[in-house]
N, C-alpha and C positions, 0 to 999 in steps of 0.2 A: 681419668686414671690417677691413682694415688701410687705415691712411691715404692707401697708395699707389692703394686701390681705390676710395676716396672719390674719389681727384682721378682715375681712369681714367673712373668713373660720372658727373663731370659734365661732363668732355669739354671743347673750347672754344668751344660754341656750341649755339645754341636757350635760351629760356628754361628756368630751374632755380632750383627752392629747394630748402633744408633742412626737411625736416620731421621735427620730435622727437614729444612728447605734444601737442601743439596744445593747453596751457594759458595762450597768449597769443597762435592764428592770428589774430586779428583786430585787433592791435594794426598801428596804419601803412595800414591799409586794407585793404579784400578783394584776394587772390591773383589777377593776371590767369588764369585757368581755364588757358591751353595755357601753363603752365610746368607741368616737368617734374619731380616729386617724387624726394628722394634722400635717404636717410636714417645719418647722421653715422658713423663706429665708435666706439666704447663701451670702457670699462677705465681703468682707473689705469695709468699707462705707469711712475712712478717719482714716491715719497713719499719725502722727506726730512725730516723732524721736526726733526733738530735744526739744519738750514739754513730752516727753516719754509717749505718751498716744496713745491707737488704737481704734480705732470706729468697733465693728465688729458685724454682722448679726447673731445670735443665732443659725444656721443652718448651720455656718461653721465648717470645721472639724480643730479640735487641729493641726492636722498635717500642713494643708494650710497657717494655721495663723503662726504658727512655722516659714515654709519656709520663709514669708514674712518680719519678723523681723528679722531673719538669715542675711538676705541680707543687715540691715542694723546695724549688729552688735547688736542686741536685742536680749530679751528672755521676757518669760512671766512664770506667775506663774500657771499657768496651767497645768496639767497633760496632758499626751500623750499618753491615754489608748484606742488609734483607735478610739475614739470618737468626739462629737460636742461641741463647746464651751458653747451653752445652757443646752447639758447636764451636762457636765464637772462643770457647775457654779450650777446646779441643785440637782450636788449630793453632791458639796461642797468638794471631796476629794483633801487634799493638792500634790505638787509634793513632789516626791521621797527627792526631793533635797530644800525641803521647809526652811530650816536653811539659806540658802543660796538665795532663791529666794524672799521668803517671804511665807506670806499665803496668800494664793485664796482671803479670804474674805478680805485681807484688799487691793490686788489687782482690785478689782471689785469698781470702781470708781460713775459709773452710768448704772440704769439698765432700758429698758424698755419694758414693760410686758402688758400683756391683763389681765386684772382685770376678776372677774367671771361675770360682768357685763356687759361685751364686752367691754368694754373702753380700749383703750391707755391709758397708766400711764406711767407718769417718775419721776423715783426718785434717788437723787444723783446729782453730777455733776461732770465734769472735773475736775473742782477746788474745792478741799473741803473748803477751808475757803469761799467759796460763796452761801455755801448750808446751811440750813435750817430743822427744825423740824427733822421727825424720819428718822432712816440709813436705807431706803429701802433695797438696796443693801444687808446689811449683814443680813437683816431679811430671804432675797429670795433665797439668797446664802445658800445651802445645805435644803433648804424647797422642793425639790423633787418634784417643780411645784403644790405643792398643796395649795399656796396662789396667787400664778399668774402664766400666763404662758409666759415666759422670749422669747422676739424678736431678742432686741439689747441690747449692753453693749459698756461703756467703759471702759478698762482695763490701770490700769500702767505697764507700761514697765521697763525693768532696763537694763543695757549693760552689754554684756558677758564680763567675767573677763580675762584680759589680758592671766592669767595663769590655767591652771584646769587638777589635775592631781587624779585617785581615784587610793587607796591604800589598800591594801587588809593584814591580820595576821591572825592566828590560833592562838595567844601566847597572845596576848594581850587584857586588861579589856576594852566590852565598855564604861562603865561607868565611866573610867577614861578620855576617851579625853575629855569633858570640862575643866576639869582643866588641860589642856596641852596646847589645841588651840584656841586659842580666838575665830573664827569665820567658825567653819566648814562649808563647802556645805551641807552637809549630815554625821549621823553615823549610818548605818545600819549593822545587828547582826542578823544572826541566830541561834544564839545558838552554836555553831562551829566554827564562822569565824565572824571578824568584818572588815568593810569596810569601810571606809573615802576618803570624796572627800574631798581634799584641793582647794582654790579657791584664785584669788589675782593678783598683783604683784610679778613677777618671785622671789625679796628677799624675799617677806613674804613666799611664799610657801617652799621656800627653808628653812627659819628657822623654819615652822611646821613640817617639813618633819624632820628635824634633831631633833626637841622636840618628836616627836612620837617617836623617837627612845629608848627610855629612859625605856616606858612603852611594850616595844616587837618587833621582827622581822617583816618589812613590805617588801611587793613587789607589783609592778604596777598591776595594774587590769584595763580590758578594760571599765568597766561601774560599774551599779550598781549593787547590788544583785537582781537574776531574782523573780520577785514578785508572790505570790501566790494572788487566784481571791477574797478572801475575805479580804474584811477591817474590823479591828476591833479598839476600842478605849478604851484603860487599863492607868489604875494610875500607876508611878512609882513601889509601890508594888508587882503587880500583871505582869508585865513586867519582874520583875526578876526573879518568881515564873514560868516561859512558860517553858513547855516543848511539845515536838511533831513537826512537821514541820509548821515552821513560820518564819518571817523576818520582825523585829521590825525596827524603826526607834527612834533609842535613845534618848530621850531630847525633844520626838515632845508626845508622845504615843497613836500615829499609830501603828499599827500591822496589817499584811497582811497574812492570813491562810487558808487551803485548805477546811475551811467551814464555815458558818455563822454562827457570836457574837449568844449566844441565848441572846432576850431582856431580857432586865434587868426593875425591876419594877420602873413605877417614883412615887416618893413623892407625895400626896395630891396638892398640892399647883402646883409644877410642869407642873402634869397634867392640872391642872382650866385653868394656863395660855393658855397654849399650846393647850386648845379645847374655851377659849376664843380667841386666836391670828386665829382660822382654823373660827369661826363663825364669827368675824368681815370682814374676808378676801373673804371668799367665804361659805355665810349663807345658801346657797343649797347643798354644797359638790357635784360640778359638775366637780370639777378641778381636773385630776388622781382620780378618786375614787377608793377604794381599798386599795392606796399607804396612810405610814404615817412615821413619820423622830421619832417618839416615840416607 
């Protein structure tokens, strides 16, 4: 399938989503049932390494994309939760390792999407100082497809770091490694155990690794902490207030739990915007119906 046949198959009217691996359909709420399933095109359209940008089809899987920048000493900010990179960009959720990578949304360079009108739209670009008017991009980035439905994207790339070592303690405040180590990858905490990825030049890592020392007993660990299926999103307070099975991401406040956030009420004004921003975008609510990111 080519891009042009994404935007033929959703046409400009009846309800329609995108559907990838459905490794986060139920994020924003259950699918109204009579939308119409469509499913994204797939490939690397154009990798540039040494401009660190990749052109990639909305239909490809995290994984593929992964291998392909692997090969050239790259990484992206995308999560690897067996899913597609228009989903991945749809739900907005950062990686594990977002201190260190960056975040998704300022990853997401250019994006282009099928309007509720059936149009191609593009918004962004390669180069940001060459762009213009509103941030499509970070508008659509975690809008759950329900102000466009996302084809193709360009993403930045960054290059894997010489050095990457994750560390694991029982004894140790996560709340103190900021002020130990300048630049972690990640500080993930369950509540029992805290975990740090060090990232770098073999010297730097070596003198974080001897500054953690200071604040508790570390030892090697193969990866990250294994994640639970719900994301949730808490304030510093409310982060060190958890108790039950969860695994926070320190410094970011992400939290990952074996149930879902209950919504929380928004603001007057909040709200206006936000069913302002769904009626300028898609004034029929044909786009995911059902689904909403409030």
């Amino acid at each position: 399938m080519t891009l042009a046949d994404f935007v033929t198959e959703i046409g400009d009217s009846g309800p329609v989503a995108v559907q990838g691996c459905r490794t986060r359909w139920d994020v924003g709420g259950p699918l109204d049932p009579s939308a119409r399933l469509v499913t994204a095109p797939s490939g690397i359209v154009d990798y540039l390494p040494e401009e660190m940008t990749v052109t990639v089809l909305a239909g490809t899987t995290v994984a593929e994309l992964n291998h392909a920048l692997l090969a050239r000493g790259q990484r992206c900010a995308l999560p690897d939760r067996h899913g597609t990179v228009g989903g991945a960009i749809a739900v907005g959720e950062n990686h594990t390792e977002v201190l260190g990578r960056g975040t998704l949304r300022a990853s997401v360079l250019q994006v282009r999407y099928v309007s509720a009108e059936g149009k191609l739209v593009t918004g962004g670009g390669p180069t940001v100082k060459n762009v213009s008017g509103f941030d499509i991009p970070r508008l659509l980035t975690g809008s759950l497809g329900t102000l466009g439905l996302i084809g193709e994207v360009i993403l930045r790339t960054n290059p894997l770091p010489a050095t990457s070592v994750w560390l694991d303690s029982v004894d140790a405040d996560p709340f103190a490694i900021a002020s130990i180590v300048l630049r972690p990858g990640a500080v993930l905490w369950d509540g029992t155990r805290t975990r740090v990825l060090l990232e770098g030049h073999a010297p730097d890592v070596a003198h974080d690794r001897t500054a953690l020392g200071g604040c508790g007993n570390w030892t090697e660990a193969d990866g990250a902490l294994d994640l639970l299926p719900h994301r949730w999103s808490l304030t510093p307070a409310e982060l060190r207030s958890l108790n039950g099975n969860f695994v926070a991401s320190v410094g970011v406040g992400t939290v990952w739990r074996d149930h879902p956030q209950p919504r929380r009420e928004l603001s007057e004004p909040v709200r206006a915007i936000s069913e302002r921003m769904k009626a300028n975008f898609d004034p029929t609510g044909r786009l995911n119906p059902g689904r909403s990111v409030c």
